[in-house]
C-alpha positions as CSV (number, residue, x, y, z in Angstrom):
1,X,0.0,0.0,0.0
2,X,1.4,3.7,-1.0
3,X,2.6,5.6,2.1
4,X,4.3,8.7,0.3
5,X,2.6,12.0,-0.8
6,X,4.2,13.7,-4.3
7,X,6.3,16.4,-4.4
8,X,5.0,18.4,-7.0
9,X,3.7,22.2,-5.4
10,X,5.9,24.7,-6.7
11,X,6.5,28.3,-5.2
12,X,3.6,29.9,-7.2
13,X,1.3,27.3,-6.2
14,X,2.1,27.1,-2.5
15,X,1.7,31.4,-2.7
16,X,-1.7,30.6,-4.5
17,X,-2.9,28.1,-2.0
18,X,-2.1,30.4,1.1
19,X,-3.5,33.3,-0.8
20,X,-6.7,30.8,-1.7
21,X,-7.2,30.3,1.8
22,X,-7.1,33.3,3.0
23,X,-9.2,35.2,0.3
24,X,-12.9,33.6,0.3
25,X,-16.2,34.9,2.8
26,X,-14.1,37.0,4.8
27,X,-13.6,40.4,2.8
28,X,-16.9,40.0,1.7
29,X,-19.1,39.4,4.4
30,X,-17.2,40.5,8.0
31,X,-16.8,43.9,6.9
32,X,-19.9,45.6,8.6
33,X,-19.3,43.3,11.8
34,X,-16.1,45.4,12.0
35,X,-17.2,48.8,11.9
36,X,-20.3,47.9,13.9
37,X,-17.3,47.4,17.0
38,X,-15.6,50.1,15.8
39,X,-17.6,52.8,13.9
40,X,-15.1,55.3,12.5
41,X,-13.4,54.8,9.0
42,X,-10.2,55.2,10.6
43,X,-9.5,52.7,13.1
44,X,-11.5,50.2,11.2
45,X,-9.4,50.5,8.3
46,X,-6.3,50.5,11.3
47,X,-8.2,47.2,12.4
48,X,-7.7,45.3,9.1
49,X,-4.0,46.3,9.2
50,X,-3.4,45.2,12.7
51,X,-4.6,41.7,11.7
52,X,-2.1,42.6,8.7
53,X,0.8,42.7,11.1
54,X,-0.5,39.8,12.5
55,X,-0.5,37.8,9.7
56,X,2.6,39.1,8.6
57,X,4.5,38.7,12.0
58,X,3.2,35.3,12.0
59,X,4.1,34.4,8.5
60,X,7.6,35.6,9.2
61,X,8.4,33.5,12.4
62,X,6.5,30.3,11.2
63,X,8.7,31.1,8.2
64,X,11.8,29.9,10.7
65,X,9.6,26.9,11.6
66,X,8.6,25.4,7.8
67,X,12.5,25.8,7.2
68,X,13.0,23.3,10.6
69,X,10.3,21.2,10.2
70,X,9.4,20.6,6.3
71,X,7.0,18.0,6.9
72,X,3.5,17.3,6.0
73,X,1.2,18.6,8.7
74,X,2.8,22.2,9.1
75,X,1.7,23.5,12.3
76,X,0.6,20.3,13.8
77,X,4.7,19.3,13.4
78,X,5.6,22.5,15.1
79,X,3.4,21.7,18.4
80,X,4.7,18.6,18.8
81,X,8.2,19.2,18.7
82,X,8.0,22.1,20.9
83,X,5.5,20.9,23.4
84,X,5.4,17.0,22.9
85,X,2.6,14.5,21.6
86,X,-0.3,15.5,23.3
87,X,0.1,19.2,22.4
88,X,0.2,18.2,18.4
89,X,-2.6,15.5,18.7
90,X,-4.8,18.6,20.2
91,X,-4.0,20.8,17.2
92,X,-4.9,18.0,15.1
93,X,-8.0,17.2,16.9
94,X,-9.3,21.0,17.4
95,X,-8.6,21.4,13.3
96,X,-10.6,18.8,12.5
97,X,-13.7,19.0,15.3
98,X,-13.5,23.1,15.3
99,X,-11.3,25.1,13.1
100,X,-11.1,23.5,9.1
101,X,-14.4,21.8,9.6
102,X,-16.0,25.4,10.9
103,X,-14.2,27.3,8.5
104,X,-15.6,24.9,5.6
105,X,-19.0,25.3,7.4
106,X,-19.0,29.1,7.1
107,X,-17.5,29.4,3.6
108,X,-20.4,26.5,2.2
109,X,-23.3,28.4,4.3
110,X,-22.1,31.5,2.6
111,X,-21.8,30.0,-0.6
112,X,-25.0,28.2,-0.8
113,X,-26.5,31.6,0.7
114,X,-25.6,33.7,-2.4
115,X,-26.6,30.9,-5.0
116,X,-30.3,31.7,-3.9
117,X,-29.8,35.0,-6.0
118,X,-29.5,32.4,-9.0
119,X,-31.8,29.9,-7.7
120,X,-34.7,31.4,-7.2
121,X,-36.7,30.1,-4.4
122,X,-34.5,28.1,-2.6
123,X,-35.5,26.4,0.8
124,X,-33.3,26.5,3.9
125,X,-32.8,22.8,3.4
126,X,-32.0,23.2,-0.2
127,X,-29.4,25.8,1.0
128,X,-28.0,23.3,3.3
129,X,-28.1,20.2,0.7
130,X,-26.3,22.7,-1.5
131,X,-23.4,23.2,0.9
132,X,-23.0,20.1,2.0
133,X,-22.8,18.7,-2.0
134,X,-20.2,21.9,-2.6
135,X,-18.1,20.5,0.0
136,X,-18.5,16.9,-1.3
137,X,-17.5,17.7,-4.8
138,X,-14.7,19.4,-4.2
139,X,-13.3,16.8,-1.7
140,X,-13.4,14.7,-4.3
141,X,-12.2,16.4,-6.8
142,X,-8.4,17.2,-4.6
143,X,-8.8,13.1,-3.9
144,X,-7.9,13.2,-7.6
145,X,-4.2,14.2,-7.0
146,X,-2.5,17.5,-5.9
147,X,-1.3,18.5,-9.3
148,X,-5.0,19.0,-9.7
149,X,-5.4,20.8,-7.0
150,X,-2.8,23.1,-7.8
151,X,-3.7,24.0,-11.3
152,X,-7.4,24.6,-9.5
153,X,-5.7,26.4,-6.8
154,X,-3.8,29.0,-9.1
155,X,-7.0,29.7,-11.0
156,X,-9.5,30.6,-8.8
157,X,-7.3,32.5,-6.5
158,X,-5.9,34.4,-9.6
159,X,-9.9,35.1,-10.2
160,X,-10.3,36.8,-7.0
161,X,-7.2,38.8,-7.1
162,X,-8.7,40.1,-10.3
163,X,-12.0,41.0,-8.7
164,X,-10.6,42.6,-5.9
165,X,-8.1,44.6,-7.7
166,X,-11.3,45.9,-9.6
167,X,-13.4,46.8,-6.9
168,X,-10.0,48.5,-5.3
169,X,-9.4,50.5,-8.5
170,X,-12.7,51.8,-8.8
171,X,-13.2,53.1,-5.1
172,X,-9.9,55.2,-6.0
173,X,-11.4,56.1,-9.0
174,X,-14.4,57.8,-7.2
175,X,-12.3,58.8,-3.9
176,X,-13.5,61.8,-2.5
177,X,-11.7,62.6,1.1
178,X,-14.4,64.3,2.6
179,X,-17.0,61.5,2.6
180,X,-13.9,59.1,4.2
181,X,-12.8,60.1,7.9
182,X,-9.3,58.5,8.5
183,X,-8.0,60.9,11.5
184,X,-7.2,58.4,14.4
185,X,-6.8,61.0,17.2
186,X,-8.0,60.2,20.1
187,X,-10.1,64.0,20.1
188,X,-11.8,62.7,17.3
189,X,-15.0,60.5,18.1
190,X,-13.1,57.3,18.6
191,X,-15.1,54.1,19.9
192,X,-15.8,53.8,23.5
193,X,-13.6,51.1,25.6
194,X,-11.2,51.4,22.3
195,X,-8.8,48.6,22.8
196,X,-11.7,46.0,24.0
197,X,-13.5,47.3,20.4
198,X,-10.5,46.6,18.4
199,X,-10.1,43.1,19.9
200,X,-13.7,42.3,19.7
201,X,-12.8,43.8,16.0
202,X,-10.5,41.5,14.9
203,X,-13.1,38.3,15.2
204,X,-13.9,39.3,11.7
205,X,-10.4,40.4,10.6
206,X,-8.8,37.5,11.6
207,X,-11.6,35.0,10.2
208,X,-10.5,37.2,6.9
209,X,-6.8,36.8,7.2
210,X,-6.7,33.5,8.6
211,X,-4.9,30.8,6.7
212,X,-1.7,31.9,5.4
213,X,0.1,28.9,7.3
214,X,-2.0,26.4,4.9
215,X,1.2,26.4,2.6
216,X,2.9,24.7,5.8
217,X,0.5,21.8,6.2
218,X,1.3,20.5,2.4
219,X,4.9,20.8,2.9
220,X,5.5,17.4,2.4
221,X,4.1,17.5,-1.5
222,X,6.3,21.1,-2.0
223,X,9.6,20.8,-4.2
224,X,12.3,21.8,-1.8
225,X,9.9,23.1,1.0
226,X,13.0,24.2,3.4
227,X,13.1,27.5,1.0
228,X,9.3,27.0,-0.4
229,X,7.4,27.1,2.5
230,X,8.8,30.0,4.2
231,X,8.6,32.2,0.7
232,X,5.6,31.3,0.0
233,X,4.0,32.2,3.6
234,X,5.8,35.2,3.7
235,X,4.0,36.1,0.3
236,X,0.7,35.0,1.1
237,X,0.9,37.5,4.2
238,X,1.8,40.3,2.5
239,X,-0.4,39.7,-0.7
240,X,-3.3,39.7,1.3
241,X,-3.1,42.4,3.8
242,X,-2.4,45.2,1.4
243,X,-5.6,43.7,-0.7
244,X,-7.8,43.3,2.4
245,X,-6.7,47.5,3.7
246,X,-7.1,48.3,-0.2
247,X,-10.6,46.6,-0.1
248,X,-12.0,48.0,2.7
249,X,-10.9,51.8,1.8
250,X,-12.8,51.3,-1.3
251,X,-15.8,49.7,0.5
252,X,-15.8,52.6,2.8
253,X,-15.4,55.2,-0.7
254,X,-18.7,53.7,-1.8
255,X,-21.2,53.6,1.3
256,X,-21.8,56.0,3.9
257,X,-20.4,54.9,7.5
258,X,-24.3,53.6,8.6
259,X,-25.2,52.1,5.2
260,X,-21.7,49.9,5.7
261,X,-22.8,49.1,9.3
262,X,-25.8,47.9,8.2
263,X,-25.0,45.9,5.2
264,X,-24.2,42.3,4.7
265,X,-23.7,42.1,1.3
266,X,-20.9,45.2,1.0
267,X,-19.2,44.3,-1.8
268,X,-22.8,44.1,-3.9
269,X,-23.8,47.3,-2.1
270,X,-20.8,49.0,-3.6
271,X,-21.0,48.5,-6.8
272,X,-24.2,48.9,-7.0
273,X,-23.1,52.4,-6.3
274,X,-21.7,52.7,-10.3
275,X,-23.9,49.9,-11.7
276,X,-27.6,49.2,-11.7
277,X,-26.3,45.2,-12.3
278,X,-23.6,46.0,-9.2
279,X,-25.3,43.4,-6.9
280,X,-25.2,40.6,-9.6
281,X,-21.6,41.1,-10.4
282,X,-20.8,41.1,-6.7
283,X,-22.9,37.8,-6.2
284,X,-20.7,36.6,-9.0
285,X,-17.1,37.5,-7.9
286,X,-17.9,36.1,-4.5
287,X,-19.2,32.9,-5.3
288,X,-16.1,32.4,-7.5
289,X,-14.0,33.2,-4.3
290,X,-15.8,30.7,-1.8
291,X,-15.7,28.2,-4.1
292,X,-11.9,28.6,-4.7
293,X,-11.4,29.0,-1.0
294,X,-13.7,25.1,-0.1
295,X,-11.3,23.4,-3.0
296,X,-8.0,24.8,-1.0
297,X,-9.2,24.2,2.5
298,X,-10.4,20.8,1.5
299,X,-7.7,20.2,0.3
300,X,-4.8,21.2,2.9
301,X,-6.0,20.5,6.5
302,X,-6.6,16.6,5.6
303,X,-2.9,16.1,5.6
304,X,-2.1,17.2,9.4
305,X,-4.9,14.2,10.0
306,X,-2.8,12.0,7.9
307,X,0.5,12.8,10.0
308,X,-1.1,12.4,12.8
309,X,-2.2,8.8,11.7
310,X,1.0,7.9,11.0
311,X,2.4,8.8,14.1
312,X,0.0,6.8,16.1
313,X,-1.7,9.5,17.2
314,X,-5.2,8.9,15.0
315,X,-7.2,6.5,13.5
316,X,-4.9,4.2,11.3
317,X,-7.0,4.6,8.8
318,X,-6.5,8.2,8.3
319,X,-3.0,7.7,7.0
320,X,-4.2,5.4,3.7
321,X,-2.9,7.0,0.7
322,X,-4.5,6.2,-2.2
323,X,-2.6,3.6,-4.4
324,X,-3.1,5.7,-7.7
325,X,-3.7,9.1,-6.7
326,X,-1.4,9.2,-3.9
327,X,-3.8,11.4,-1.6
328,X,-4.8,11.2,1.6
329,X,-8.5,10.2,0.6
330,X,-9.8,8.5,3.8
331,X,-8.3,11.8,5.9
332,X,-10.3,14.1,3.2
333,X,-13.6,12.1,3.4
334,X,-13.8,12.3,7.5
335,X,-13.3,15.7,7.1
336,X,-16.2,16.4,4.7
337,X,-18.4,14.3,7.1
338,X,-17.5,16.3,10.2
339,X,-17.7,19.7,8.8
340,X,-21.2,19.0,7.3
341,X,-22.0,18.0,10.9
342,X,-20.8,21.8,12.1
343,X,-22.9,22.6,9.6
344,X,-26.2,21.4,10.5
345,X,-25.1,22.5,14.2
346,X,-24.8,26.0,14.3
347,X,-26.1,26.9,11.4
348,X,-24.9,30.9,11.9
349,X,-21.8,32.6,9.8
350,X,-21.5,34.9,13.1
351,X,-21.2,32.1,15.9
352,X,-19.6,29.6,13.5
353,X,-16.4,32.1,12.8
354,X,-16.3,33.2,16.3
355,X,-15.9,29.1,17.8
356,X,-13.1,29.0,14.6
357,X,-11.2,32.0,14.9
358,X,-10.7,31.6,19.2
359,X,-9.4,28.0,19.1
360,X,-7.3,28.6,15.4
361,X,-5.4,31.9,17.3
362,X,-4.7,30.0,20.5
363,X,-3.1,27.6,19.5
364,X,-1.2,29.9,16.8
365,X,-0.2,31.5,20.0
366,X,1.4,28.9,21.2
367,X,2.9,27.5,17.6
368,X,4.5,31.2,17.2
369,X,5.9,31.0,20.9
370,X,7.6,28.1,20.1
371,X,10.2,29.5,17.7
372,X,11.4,31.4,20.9
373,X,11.5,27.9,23.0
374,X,13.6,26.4,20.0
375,X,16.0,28.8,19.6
376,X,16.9,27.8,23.5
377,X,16.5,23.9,23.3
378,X,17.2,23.1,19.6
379,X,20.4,25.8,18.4
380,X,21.9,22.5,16.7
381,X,18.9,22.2,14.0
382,X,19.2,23.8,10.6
383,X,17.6,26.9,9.6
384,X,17.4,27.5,6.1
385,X,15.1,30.5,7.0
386,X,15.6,32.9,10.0
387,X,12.5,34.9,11.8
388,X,13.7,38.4,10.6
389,X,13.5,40.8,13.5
390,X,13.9,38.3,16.3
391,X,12.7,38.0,19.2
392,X,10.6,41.3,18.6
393,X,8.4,40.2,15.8
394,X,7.5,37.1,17.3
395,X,6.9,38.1,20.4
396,X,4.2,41.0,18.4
397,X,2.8,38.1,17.1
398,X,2.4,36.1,20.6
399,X,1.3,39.2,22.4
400,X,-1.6,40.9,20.5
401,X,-2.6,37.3,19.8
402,X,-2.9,36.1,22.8
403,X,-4.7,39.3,23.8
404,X,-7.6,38.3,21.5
405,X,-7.8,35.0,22.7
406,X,-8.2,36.3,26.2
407,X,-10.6,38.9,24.8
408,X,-13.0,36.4,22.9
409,X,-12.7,33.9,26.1
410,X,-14.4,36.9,28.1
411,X,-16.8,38.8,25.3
412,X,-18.0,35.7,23.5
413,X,-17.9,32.9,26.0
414,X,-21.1,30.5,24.8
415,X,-18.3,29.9,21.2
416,X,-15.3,30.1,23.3
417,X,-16.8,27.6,25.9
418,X,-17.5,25.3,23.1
419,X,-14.5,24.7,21.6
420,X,-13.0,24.6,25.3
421,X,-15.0,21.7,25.8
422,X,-14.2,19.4,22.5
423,X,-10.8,20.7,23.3
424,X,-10.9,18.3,26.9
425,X,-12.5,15.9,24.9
426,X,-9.4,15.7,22.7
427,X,-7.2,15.0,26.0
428,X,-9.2,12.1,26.1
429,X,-9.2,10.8,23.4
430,X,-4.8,11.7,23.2
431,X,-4.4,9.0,26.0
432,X,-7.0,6.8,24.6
433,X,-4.8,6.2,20.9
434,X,-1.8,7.1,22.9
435,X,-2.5,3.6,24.6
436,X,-3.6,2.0,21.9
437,X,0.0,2.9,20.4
438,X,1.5,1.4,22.7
């Protein structure tokens, strides 16, 4: 039986695949969440570049780690060298019971959600039967073989890049200063309890920005992933926050500060400012940007399940790689299964990204620490790639991280509390294979 993914993920198409995760609901349909916690142009738009340094100061420390550790799994490999078994198995666990199953939740709900403007008449169940099939297909279509996966990759993200950059060129196009207010002084009407409104802020930004580090997770199917990885994180990072800032300023160009409060379809709202068929095109460009988003995350998280499996730590199963396609088919299909379960749960974008982004950034946290705990235990390892700015920018990344964390465990503690309990679960079930193992 084949054991041994292919290395075929070039540069471009580990940059693509980052960028594809990142770019899919988010820009489209947090937007208003964020100004409705912080209603002034200016520190919303400071907001979306705060989760930019985060992103970016995370991209550049894991950066040292994919250079370390370039093995399939990505962060799940970077937990359990730094903190032992039971600390990678819970990664693996959360990413498969909460974050990638949630995040595939969200992204089908709000997928199926826009295809009722070209299905008339839709049912709530249909909307649902929709998703789930979305997330079905596309499974099966990355069980086909990652070359596949990054030709589809490269595509669709290149789609929404294009989409983006025209919604960006047209808000500069009809800039007028006056109707956007970007003084951040503290004299000038800023949000009450300011740092608690940025934090609770960031929900939506870092749903948005989240998933960068999906390059790491396919590292073991990259050609030389010691100098690919990194770059292509690093990339991904950058690319996005400059289009997510560039977004958002032309969002805020179009519709008045209480219209963009108020609306959950911004990007249709917009350019329905210039175009009578603005809502159309916008229904358009964002179902070609879930979409994209479902095939990449479908794709990558299945493989940290694999690792696991063949360290022991999961059901055996889980590490089967298909004979012909060499995929990890069996990790893809339970993952499909569970998140269609999330699915049918909550059944709410809001709640759905909130249980997500809380257990995704604590456990970031404590992946981005690490890079400070190996640079103390494990000076003998190789680092093709060093965290520029060390320890400074990963301690930026650990700090206003874990600051959210604490911030989400307090404001939105029915999502928090939820993950915190499938998360006890997982220790668990850790000594439960871990005896089995043995």
């Amino acid at each position: 039986m084949a054991t041994q993914l292919k290395q075929k993920l070039t540069l471009y198409g580990l940059t693509m695949i980052a960028v594809g995760s990142c770019i899919g609901a988010g820009i489209f349909a947090t937007p208003n969440g964020v100004v409705q916690q912080v209603p002034h142009h200016g520190w919303a738009l400071l907001a979306w570049a705060l989760g930019g340094v985060i992103a970016l100061t995370g991209a550049l420390t894991f950066a040292e780690l994919g250079g370390m550790f370039p093995k399939a799994g990505g962060v799940y490999v970077y937990l359990k060298e730094a903190y032992g078994d039971m600390a990678g198995f819970l990664y693996g666990w959360i990413m498969l019971l909460v974050i990638n199953a949630g995040a595939l939740a969200a992204l089908s709900f709000i997928f199926a959600d826009y295809m009722k403007f070209f299905i008339p008449g839709m049912t709530d169940a249909g909307k649902i039967a929709l998703a789930i099939g979305t997330l079905t297909f596309l499974t099966g279509m990355n069980a086909i073989g990652v070359n596949i996966s990054q030709v589809f990759a490269n595509i669709f993200t290149g789609l929404k890049l294009l989409a983006l950059a025209g919604i960006i060129l047209a808000g500069f196009y009809f800039y007028n200063p006056e109707t956007v207010q970007l003084n951040l002084s503290v004299t000038h009407n800023p949000p009450e309890n300011l740092l608690s409104a940025m934090l609770a802020a960031l929900v939506g930004v870092l749903f948005s920005v989240g998933g960068w580090h999906h390059a790491s997770y396919v590292a073991g199917e990259a050609i030389n992933p010691q100098r690919t990885v990194p770059r292509a994180m690093i990339l991904a990072a950058g690319i996005v926050t400059l289009t997510y800032v560039l977004a958002n300023l032309a969002y805020m160009i179009f519709l008045p500060l209480p219209e963009l409060q108020q609306s959950s379809a911004v990007a249709g709202d917009a350019l329905s400012k210039i175009t009578p068929a603005g809502g159309k095109l916008a229904a358009i460009i964002i179902s070609v940007s879930i979409f994209g988003t479902i095939g990449v995350y479908t794709m990558t998280a299945p493989r940290i399940y694999f690792a696991m499996a063949k360290d022991g730590l999961f059901f055996k199963q889980l590490a089967h790689v298909h004979p012909r396609f060499r995929t990890p088919v069996t990790a893809m299909m339970a993952q499909v299964v569970w998140a269609s379960v999330v699915l049918l749960f909550w059944g709410s974008f809001q709640k759905i990204i909130t249980y997500v982004t809380f257990m995704d950034i604590a456990f970031m946290t404590m992946a981005g620490f690490s890079v400070l705990l190996f640079r103390k235990t494990r000076k003998e390892v190789a680092r093709p790639y060093k965290t520029w700015g060390h320890p400074l920018v990963p301690l930026v990344f650990v700090g206003i991280s874990g600051a959210f964390v604490i911030n989400t465990l307090i404001d939105k503690p029915e999502q928090a509390w939820a993950g915190l309990i499938l998360l006890g679960l997982g220790v668990l079930a850790f000594f439960y294979f871990k005896k089995n193992r043995n």
